[in-house]
C-alpha positions in Angstrom: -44.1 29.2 9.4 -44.5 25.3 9.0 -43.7 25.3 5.8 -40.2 27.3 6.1 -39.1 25.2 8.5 -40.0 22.0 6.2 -38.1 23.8 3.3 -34.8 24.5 5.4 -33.5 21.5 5.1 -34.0 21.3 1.6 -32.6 24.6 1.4 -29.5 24.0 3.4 -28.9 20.6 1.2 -28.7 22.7 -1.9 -26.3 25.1 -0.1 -24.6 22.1 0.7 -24.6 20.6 -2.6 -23.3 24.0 -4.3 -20.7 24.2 -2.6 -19.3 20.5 -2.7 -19.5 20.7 -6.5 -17.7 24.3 -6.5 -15.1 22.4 -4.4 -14.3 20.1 -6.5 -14.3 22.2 -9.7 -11.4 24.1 -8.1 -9.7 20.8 -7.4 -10.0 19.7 -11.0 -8.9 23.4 -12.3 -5.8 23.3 -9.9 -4.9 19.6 -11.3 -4.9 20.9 -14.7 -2.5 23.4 -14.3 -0.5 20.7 -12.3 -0.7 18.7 -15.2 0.3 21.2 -17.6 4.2 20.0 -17.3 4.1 16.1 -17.2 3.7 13.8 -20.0 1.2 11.6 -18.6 -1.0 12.5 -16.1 -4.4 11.4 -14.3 -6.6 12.7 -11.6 -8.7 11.1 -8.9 -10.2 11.8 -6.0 -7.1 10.1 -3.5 -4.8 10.5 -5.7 -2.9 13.0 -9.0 -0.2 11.2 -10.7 2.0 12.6 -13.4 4.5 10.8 -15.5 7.6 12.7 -17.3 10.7 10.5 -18.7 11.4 8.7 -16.0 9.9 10.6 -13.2 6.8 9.6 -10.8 5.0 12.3 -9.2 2.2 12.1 -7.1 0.4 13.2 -4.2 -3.0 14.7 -2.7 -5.5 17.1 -4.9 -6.9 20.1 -3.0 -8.3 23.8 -4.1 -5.1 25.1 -3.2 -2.8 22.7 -4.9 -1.3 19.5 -4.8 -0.1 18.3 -1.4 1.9 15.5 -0.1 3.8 15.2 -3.0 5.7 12.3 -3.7 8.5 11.0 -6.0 10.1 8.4 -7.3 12.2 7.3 -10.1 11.7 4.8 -12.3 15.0 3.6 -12.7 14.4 2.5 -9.1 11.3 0.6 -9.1 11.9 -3.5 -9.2 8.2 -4.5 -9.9 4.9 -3.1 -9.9 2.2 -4.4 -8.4 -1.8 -4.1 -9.2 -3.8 -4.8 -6.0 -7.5 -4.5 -6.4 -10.0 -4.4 -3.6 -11.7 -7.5 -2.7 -8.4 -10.0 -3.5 -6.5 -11.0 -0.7 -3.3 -9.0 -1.5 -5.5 -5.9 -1.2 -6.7 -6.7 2.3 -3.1 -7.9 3.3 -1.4 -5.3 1.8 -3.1 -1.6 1.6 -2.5 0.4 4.5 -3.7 4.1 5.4 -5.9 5.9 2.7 -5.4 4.0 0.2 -8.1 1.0 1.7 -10.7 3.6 0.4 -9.5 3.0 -3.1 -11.0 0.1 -5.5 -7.2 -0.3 -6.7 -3.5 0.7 -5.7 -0.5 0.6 -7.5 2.0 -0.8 -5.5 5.7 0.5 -6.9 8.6 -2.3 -4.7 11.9 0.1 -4.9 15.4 -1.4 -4.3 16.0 -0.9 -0.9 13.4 1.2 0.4 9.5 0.4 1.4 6.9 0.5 -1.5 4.7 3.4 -2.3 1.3 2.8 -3.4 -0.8 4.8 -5.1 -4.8 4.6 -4.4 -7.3 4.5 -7.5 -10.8 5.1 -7.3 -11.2 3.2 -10.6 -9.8 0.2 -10.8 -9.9 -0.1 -14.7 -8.0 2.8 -15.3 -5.4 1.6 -12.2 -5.4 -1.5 -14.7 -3.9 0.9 -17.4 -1.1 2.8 -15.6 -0.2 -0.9 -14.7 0.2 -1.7 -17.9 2.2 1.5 -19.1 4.4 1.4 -16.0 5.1 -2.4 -16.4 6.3 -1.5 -20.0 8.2 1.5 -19.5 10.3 -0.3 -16.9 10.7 -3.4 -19.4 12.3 -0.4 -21.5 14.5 1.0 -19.2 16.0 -2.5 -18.1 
């Protein structure tokens, strides 16, 4: 009997453990078919993000879909920003979930308040920066 109830919690943390990495299989299986109709797209744990013409899309991953969408056009966007974690915009600027993030994307739009978007890694937060900066050096 002792030594059932040292292997139950063993037990229960691989119970635990299948099931966290079934969870976020059916995230990752839901993003791709998400992804399906943008050009550009990437997926993170805060955060999907699609890209078609001149369309942003983001918003929340979950098993059942993507939630909390959000929009913007790019013909809208003034400037975008790259705030990583441990620089003083970061700490100054980030708000809400996006603190947990190790970058955001801050898009300023003309007369509204900027979006962000959270990034778990901050070198590939570094890359949409890049491709966003340039596409809207296109479109001016």
């Amino acid at each position: 009997m002792l030594h059932g109830l040292l292997w139950l919690p063993l037990l229960v943390f691989f119970f635990w453990i299948t099931w966290a990495g079934w969870n976020e299989y059916k995230k990752v299986e839901t993003y791709k078919q998400w992804a399906t109709q943008f050009e550009r797209a990437k997926y993170d744990i805060y955060a999907a993000l699609g890209q078609s013409e001149h369309t942003l899309t983001w918003g929340l991953p979950t098993r059942q879909g993507i939630i909390n969408l959000q929009q913007v056009q790019l013909d809208n966007v003034a400037m975008v920003d790259l705030l990583v974690k441990g620089e003083q915009p970061f700490k100054e600027q980030v708000k809400g979930s996006a603190k947990k993030g190790a970058a955001v994307i801050q898009l300023s739009r003309k007369g509204e308040n900027p979006c962000q978007i959270p990034f778990t890694d901050a070198e590939l937060a570094q890359q949409w920066h890049g491709f966003l900066t340039k596409t809207l050096e296109a479109i001016a």
